[in-house]
C-alpha positions in Angstrom: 9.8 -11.2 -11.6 8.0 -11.5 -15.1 4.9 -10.7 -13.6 5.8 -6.9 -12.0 3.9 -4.5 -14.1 6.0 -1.3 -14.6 5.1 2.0 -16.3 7.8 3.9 -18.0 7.3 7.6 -18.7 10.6 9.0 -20.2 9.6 11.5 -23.2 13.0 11.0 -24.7 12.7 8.2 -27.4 16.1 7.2 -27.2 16.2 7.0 -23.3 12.7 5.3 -23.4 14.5 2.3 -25.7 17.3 2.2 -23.2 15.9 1.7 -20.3 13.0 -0.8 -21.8 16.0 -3.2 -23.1 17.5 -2.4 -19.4 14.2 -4.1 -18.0 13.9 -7.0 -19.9 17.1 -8.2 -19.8 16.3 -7.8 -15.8 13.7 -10.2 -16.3 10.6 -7.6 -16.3 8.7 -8.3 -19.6 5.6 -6.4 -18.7 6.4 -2.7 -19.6 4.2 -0.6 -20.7 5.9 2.9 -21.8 4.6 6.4 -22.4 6.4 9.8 -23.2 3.9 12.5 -21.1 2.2 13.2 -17.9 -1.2 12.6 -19.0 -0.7 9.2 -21.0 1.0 8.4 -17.5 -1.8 8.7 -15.8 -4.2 7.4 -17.5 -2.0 4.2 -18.2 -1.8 3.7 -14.5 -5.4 4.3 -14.0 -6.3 2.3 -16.4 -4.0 -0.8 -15.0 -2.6 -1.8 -11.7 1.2 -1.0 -11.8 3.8 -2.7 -9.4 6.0 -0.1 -10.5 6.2 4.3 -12.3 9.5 5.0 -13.6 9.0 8.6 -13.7 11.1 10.9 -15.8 10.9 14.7 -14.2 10.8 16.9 -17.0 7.9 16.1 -18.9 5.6 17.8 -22.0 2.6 18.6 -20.0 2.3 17.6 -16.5 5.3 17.3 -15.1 6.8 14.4 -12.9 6.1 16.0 -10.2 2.4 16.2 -10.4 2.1 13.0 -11.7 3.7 11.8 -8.5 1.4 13.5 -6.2 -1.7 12.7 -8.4 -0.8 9.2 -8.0 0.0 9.3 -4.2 -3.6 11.0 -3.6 -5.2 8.2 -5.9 -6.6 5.8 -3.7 -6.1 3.1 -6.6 -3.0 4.1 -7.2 -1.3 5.5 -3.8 0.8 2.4 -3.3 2.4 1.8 -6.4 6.0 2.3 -6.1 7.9 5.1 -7.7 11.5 5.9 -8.8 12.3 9.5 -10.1 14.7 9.4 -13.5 16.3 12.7 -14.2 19.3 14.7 -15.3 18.3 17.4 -12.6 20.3 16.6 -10.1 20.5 18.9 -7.2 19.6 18.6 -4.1 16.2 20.8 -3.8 15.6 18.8 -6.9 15.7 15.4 -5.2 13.7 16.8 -1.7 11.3 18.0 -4.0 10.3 14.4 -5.6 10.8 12.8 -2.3 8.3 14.9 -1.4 5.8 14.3 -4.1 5.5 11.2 -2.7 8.6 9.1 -5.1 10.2 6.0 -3.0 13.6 6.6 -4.9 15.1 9.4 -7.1 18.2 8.5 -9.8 20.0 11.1 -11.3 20.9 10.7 -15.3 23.3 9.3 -16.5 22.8 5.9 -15.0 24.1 2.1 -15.2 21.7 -0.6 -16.2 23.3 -2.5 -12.9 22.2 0.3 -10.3 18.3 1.1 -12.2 18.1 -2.6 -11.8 18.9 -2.5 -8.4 16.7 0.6 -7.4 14.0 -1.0 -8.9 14.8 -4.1 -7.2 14.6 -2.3 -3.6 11.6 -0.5 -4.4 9.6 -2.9 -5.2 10.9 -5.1 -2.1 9.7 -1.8 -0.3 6.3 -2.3 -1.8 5.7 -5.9 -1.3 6.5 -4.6 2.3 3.9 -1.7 2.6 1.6 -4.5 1.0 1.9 -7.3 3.3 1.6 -4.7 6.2 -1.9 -3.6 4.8 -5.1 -5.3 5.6 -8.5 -4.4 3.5 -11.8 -5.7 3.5 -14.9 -4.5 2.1 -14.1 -0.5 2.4 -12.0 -0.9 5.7 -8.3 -0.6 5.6 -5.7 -1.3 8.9 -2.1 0.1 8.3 0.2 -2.1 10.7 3.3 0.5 9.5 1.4 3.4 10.4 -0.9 1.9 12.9 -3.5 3.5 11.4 -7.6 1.9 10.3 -9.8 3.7 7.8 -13.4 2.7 6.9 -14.1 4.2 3.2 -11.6 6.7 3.6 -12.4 7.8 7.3 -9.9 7.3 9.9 -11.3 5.2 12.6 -10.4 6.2 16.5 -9.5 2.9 18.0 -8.6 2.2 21.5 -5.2 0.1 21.2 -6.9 -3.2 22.6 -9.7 -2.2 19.5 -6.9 -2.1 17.5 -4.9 -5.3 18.4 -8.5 -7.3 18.3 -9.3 -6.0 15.0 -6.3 -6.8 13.4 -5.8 -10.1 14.7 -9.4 -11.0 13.2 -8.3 -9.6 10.2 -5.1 -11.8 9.8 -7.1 -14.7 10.2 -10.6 -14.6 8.9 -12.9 -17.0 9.3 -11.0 -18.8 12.5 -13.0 -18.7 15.5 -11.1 -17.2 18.4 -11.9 -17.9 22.0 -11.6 -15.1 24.7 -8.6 -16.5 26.2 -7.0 -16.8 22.8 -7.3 -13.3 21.9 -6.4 -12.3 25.3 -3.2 -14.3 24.6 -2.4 -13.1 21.6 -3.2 -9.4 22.1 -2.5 -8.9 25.6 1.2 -9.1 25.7 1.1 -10.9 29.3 -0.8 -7.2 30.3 -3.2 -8.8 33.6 -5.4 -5.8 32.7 -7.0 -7.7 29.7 -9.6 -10.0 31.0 -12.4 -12.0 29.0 -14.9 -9.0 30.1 -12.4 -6.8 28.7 -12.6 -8.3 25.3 -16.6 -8.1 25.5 -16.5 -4.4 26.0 -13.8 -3.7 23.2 -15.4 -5.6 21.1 -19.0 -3.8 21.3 -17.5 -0.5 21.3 -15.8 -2.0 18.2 -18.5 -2.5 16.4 -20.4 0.3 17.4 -17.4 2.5 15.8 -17.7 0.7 12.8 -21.3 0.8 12.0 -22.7 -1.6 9.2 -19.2 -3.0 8.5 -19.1 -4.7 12.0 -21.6 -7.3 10.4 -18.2 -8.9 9.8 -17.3 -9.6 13.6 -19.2 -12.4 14.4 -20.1 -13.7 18.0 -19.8 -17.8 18.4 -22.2 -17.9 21.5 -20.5 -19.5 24.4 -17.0 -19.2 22.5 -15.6 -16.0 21.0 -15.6 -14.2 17.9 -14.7 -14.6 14.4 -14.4 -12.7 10.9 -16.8 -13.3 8.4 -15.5 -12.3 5.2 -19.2 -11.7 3.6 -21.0 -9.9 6.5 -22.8 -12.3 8.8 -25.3 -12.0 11.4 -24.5 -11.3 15.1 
């Protein structure tokens, strides 16, 4: 728990103090605090946070816009955040779900439930994480199904999909045809070893350069080489 970074942005002093001493008696000892948008954002930028608490009336930039600044940040797009603010209403709320905020808590609060918000938020992001494969510019979304190659969205057949994933998971194991047909396949007859061939070079040939990293083991299968090989 110790080791969750969180970011604090409450301009009110006295707030600030509150919900720092709520934190560390949680167990989170790495805060880092600021009282405006902009410090916000450049604290964030500057470090990797596991967690924004994010007041909504700010001097400057506003909560909301640091929100959506940091959802459309590719370095900083998954950091989970939790909205703290005495506006309560409901437009209010839609409006920093909206921005992109994973949770929104309306002031006054208890130590017991921001401890517990932050608790399933950053559960929520250790989710989004583990479904989230990168390597060298690509990036496969299981949640959203979704691969992008240096911010492009890749059109991959589903079989594409399935193959490149399953490399992904497990680089650097070599994985016969009938293997990957097993584990991709789903018992479907319609995927045959020939199958995997021609997904496979119309993989790569969607991919460009970066398909240096599917490597062919003559007479066996394919594997993924972390640091680009040759085919």
């Amino acid at each position: 728990m110790a080791s969750k970074r969180i970011l604090v942005v409450e301009d009110d002093p006295s707030i600030r103090r509150v919900i720092v001493l709520a934190l560390k008696s949680g167990g989170y000892t790495d805060v880092t605090e600021t009282a405006d948008g902009d410090a916000a954002l450049e604290a964030a930028f500057r470090t990797r946070m596991d967690l924004v608490l994010l007041d909504l009336m700010l001097p400057g930039l506003d909560g909301i816009s640091v929100c959506r600044r940091l959802r459309t940040n590719p370095e900083t797009a998954e950091v989970a955040i939790v909205m703290l603010t005495a506006r309560g209403a409901e437009c209010d709320i839609v409006s920093g779900l909206d921005a992109g905020a994973d949770d929104y808590i309306t002031k006054p609060f208890s130590k017991e439930v921001l401890l517990a918000r932050i608790r399933a938020a950053l559960r929520k992001d250790e989710r989004r994480s583990e479904e989230r494969l990168t390597l060298d510019g690509l990036l496969l979304d299981d949640g959203t199904h979704q691969v992008t190659l240096d911010g492009t969205e890749m059109k991959l057949t589903l079989t594409e999909y399935r193959i490149l994933e399953l490399l992904l998971r497990h680089p650097g194991r070599v994985f016969d045809r009938a293997l990957i047909i097993d584990r991709i396949s789903g018992g479907e007859k319609t995927v045959t070893e020939r199958t995997i061939d021609v997904q496979m070079f119309g993989l790569r040939r969607k991919l460009g350069l970066w398909a240096r990293h599917l490597e062919t083991i003559r007479g066996v299968g394919y594997r993924l080489n972390e640091h680009g090989g040759a085919d």
